[in-house]
N, C-alpha and C positions, 0 to 999 in steps of 0.2 A: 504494500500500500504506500502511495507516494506519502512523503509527507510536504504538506505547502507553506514556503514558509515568505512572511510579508518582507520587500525592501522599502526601506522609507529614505525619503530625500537628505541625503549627508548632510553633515555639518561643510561648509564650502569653505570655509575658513576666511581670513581677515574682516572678521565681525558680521559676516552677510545672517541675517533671520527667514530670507524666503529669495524665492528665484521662480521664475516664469518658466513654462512649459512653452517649447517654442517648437519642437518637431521632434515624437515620436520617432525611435528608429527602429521596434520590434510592434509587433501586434500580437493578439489573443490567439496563442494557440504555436507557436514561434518556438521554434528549440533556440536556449542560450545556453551559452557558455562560461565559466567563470570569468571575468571583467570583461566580459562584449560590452563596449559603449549600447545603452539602452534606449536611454533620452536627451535630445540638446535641450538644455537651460540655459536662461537669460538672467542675471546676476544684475546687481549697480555695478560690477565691476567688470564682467567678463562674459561671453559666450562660451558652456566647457560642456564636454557631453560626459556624460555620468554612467561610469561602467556597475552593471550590476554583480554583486559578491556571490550570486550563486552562479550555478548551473542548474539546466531544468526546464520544465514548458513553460511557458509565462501563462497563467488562467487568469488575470486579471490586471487594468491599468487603471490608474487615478488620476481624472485629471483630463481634460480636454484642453488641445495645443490654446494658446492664450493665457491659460489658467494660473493664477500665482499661488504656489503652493511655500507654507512656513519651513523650514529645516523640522525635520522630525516625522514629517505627512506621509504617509503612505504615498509611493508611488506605484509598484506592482507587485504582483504575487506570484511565485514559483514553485514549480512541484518538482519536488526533488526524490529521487531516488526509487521512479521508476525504470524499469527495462528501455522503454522508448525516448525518457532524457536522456540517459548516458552515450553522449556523441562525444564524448573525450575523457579521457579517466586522469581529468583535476578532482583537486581536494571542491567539496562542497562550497566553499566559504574563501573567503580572500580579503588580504590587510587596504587594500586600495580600494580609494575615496575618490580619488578625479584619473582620467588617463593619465598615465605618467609620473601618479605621486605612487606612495608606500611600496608599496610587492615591486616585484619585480616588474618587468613589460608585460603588457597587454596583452594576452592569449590570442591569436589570429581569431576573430568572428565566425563562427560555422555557423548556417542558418536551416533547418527544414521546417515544413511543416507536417503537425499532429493532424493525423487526416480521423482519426478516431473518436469515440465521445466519453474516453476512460476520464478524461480529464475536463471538469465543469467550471467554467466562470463561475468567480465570485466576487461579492461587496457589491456595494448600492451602485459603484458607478463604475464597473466594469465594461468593457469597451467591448464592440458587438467584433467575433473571431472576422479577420481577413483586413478589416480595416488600418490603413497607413503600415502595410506591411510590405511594402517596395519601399529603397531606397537609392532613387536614382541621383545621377549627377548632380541635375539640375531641380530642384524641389520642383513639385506639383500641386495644384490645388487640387485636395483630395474632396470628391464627391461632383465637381464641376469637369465636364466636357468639353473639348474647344471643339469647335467647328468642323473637324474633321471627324468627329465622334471621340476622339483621344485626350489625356490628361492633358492643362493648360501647364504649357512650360512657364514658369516663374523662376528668376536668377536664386534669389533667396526666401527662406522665410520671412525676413523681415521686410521684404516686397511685398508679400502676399499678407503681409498683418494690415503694412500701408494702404494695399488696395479695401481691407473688410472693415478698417476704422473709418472710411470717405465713402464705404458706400459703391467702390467701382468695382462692376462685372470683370472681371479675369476676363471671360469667354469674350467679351464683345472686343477687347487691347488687339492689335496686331503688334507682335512684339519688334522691335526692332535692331532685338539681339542678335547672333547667330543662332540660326534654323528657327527664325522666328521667338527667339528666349524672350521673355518680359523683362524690361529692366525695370529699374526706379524711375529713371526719367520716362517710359510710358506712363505710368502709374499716378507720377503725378502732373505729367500733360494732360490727362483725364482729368486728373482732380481739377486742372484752374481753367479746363474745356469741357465741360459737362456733355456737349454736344459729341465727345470726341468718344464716349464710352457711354454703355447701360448706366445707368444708377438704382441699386438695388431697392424694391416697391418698399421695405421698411424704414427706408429714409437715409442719409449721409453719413449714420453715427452706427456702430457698433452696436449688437444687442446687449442691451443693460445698461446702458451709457449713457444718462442723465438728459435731457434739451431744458434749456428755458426758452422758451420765446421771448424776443428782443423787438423794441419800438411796438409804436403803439397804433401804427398806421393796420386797418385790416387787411390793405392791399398791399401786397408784397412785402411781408413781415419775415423778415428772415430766421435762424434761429441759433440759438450758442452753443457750440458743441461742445461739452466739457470730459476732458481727456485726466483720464490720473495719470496723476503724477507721481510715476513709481519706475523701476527699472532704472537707468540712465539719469533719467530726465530728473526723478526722485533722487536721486544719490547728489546729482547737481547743486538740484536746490536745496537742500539740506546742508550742504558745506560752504556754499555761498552763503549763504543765509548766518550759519555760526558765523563766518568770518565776517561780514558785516556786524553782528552784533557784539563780540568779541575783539575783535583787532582794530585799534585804534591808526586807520591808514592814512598815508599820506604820499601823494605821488607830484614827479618834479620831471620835466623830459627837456631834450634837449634836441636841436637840428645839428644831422654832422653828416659831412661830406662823403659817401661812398664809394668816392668814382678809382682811390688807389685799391681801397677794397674789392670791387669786383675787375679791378686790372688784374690784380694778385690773383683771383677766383680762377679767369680767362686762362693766367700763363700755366696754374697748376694741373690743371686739364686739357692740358695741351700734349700731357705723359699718357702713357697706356694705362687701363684701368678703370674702375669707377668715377664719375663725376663727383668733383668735390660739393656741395650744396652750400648755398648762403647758410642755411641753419647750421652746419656743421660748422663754419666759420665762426659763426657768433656763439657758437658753443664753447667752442676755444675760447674766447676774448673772456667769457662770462666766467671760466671756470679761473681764467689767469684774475681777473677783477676779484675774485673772490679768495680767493689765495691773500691778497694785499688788504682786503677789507672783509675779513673773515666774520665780524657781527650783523652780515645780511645772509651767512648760512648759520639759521640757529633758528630757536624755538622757545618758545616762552611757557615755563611752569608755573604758571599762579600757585596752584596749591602749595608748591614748595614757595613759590617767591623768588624764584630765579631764572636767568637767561639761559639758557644751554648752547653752548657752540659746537656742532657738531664738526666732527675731523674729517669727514671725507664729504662733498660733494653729488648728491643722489641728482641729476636731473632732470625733472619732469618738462616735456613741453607739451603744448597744446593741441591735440591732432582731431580734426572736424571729423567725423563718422557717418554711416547711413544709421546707427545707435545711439546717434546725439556728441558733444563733446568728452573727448577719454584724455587723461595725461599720462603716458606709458611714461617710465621710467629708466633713464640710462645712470645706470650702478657704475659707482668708483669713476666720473666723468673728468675730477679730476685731475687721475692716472692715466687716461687716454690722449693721444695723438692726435690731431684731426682728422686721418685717415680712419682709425677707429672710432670716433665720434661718428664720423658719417658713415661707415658699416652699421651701429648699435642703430642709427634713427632709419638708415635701409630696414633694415631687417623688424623694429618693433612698427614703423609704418605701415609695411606688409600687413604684420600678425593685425594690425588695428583695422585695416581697410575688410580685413575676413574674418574679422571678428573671433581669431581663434588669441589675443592677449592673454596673461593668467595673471590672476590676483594679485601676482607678486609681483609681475610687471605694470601694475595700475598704481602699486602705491609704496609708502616709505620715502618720498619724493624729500628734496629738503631747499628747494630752489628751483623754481618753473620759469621757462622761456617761452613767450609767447610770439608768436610770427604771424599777425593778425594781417599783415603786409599782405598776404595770399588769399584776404577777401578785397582787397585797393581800396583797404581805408590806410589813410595817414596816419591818424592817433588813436589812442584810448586809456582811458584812465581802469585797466583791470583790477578783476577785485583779486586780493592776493588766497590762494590755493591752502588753507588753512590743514594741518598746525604751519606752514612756513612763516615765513619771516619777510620775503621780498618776491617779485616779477619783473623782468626786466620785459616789458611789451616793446617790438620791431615792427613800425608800418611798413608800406610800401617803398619801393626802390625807386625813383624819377626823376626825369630829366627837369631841372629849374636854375632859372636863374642866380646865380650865386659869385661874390665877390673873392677869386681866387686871384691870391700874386699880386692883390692892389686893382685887379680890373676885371669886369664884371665877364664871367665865361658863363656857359652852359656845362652842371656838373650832376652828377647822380647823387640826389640828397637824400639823406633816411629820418626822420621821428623816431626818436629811443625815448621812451618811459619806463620810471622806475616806480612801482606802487611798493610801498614798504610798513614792515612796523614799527612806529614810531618807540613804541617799549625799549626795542633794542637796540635803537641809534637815534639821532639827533641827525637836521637835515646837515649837517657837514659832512657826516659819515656818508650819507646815500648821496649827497652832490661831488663826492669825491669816486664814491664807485663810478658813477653815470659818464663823471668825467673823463675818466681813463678806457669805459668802453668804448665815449664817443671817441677819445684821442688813438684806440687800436683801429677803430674801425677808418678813420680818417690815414693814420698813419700806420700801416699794418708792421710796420718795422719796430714799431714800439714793444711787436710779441716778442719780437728775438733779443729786443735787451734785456727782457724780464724772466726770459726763458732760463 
């Protein structure tokens, strides 16, 4: 007699209490294996798919994709230690929590299905057998048809959550991907072209999802869509929000001349190799600044009543996402070169753009860079990335007018702002940092005397 025993959603570690159900990767009825990735979850901090500890048929899932479930909740149910589980002779049970943490690596996935009725669904919300039990390349909107009678190609899940919050028909997008794939930009050229896509008959909003009606005219009364604010966008505002009530900020910028800086950029990619990136350069500049004016890497203990100066350098920057704003973090920054600076921001860019980042790349940060320059705004007074201490925000790069040599040329000028806590320094300190970043960035030779 088998016996079935429940998996409940891990603890995901650095502080998360619940994570989003984003795509199913087995269904009712499914041979697993010990740590087969099960489910993807959506975290405040990360995208991770969640290997299950047993082996076994899966008779039950909790949770419909969307669903935010607490650490602790039941996700599925497994029956173990029938003749027709045993597709691999693992131990029962396994120390790993996320792919890639505790045990060892991940057992290769074996998949069949239970074609039998020995083994019955159970719990209130067990999921009906066959259901989101393919896992192709390219996710699918499961239960909806495209045109050709075939599953709707959608790039991600998080496509297809965008099209079910706005209310847009999958089936009716012509995707503009390869072989027709739905991207984000279909999804929401629908969204701000109604005419461009179906809109589903129960209105623009998600089911369960709150309206008010807005204005008081009866003719063409629009209505407010009110979105929770949780996952990403929740973790956001949450840290912004302490840090505004918490950090006593204060920010001061400065215009300074770029044009030797991206001459330097120009000659060092002129060698074989990767492209040096502006952000990799002002990583450099920030981590040397910081070196010289070490009380804008530190952190402030009330409870004790003291300043902490941290010794090494964590740097977090700013990277936009299709999951809102994330700040991956480049560890021991620095110890790094600028050739490895710009490998660490290749490579955690990547993980950010596919949303495969991990917890530990999201945080521990102790000094964030922001490169807001890559939306073509010139300034901004950001809010500073709480527990840190400072932000050194980077507009845009542009051709302007400016007085070089005594006479008026055209030079590549940049906006550098530094938002900081006041706790930890006075404006001498922070107009002393600003000034040296703007003098490396102006005069790039100033690295190699300091080096």
């Amino acid at each position: 007699m088998p016996q079935v025993l429940e998996f409940k959603l891990p603890d995901l570690g650095e502080g998360l209490t619940e994570a989003e159900i984003v795509r199913w990767l087995v269904a009712v009825g499914d041979v697993v294996v010990v740590d087969q990735p099960v489910v993807e979850v959506e975290t405040a901090k990360a995208m991770v798919e969640v290997p299950c500890p047993y082996g076994g048929v899966v008779t039950a899932r909790f949770g419909e994709e969307g669903k935010e479930l607490p650490v602790g909740a039941p996700l599925l149910t497994v029956a173990v230690g029938s003749a027709d589980a045993v597709v691999a002779a693992e131990d029962d049970s396994s120390g790993n929590v996320l792919v890639g943490y505790g045990t060892g690596g991940a057992v290769a996935a074996r998949r069949r299905r239970i074609r039998t009725g020995a083994v019955a669904a159970s719990g209130a919300d067990a999921v009906r057998p066959g259901a989101g039990s393919e896992r192709p390349g390219a996710d699918t909107e499961r239960g909806a048809a495209a045109p050709g009678g075939g599953p709707v190609p959608v790039i991600s899940p998080l496509v297809r959550r965008l099209a079910r919050e706005h209310g847009v028909d999958l089936r009716a997008l012509a995707g503009t991907g390869p072989d027709g794939l739905i991207l984000r930009s279909d999804v929401e050229r629908a969204i701000h072209t109604p005419t461009a896509a179906a809109v589903s008959p129960a209105a623009a909003v998600s089911p369960g999802r709150a309206v008010s009606p807005v204005g008081t005219d009866a003719v063409g009364a629009g209505e407010a869509v009110r979105v929770p604010l949780r996952g990403v966008r929740g973790a956001v505002a949450e840290k912004l929000s302490r840090s505004r009530r918490e950090i006593p900020d204060a920010t001061c910028w400065v215009d300074a001349d770029a044009t030797e800086l991206m001459a330097a950029r120009a000659a060092m990619n002129t060698a074989e190799g990767p492209k040096i990136s502006v952000l990799a350069l002002l990583a450099r500049v920030c981590t040397a600044a910081l070196t010289r004016f070490p009380e804008l890497n530190s952190t402030v203990d009330m409870a004790a009543g003291e300043i902490v100066r941290l010794p090494s350098v964590h740097l977090g920057f700013a990277a936009q996402t299709e999951r809102g704003l994330v700040v991956p973090v480049v560890r021991e920054a620095n110890g790094r070169s600028t050739e490895s600076l710009n490998a660490e921001f290749l490579r955690l860019t990547e993980a950010a753009r596919t949303g495969t980042l991990t917890p530990a790349e999201l945080t521990g940060g102790t000094f964030t860079l922001n490169n807001y320059g890559v939306f073509g705004v010139d300034g901004s007074t950001p809010i500073i990335n709480h527990p840190e201490a400072a932000m050194l925000g980077v507009g845009r790069i542009v051709s302007k007018p400016w007085v070089w040599q005594g006479e008026l040329a055209v030079r590549q000028v940049v906006q550098l702002s530094l938002t900081f806590d006041h706790r930890v320094c006075d404006g001498g300190t922070a107009g002393g940092f600003l000034r040296y970043v703007a003098d490396c960035v102006e005069r790039p030779a100033v690295l190699l005397r300091g080096a």
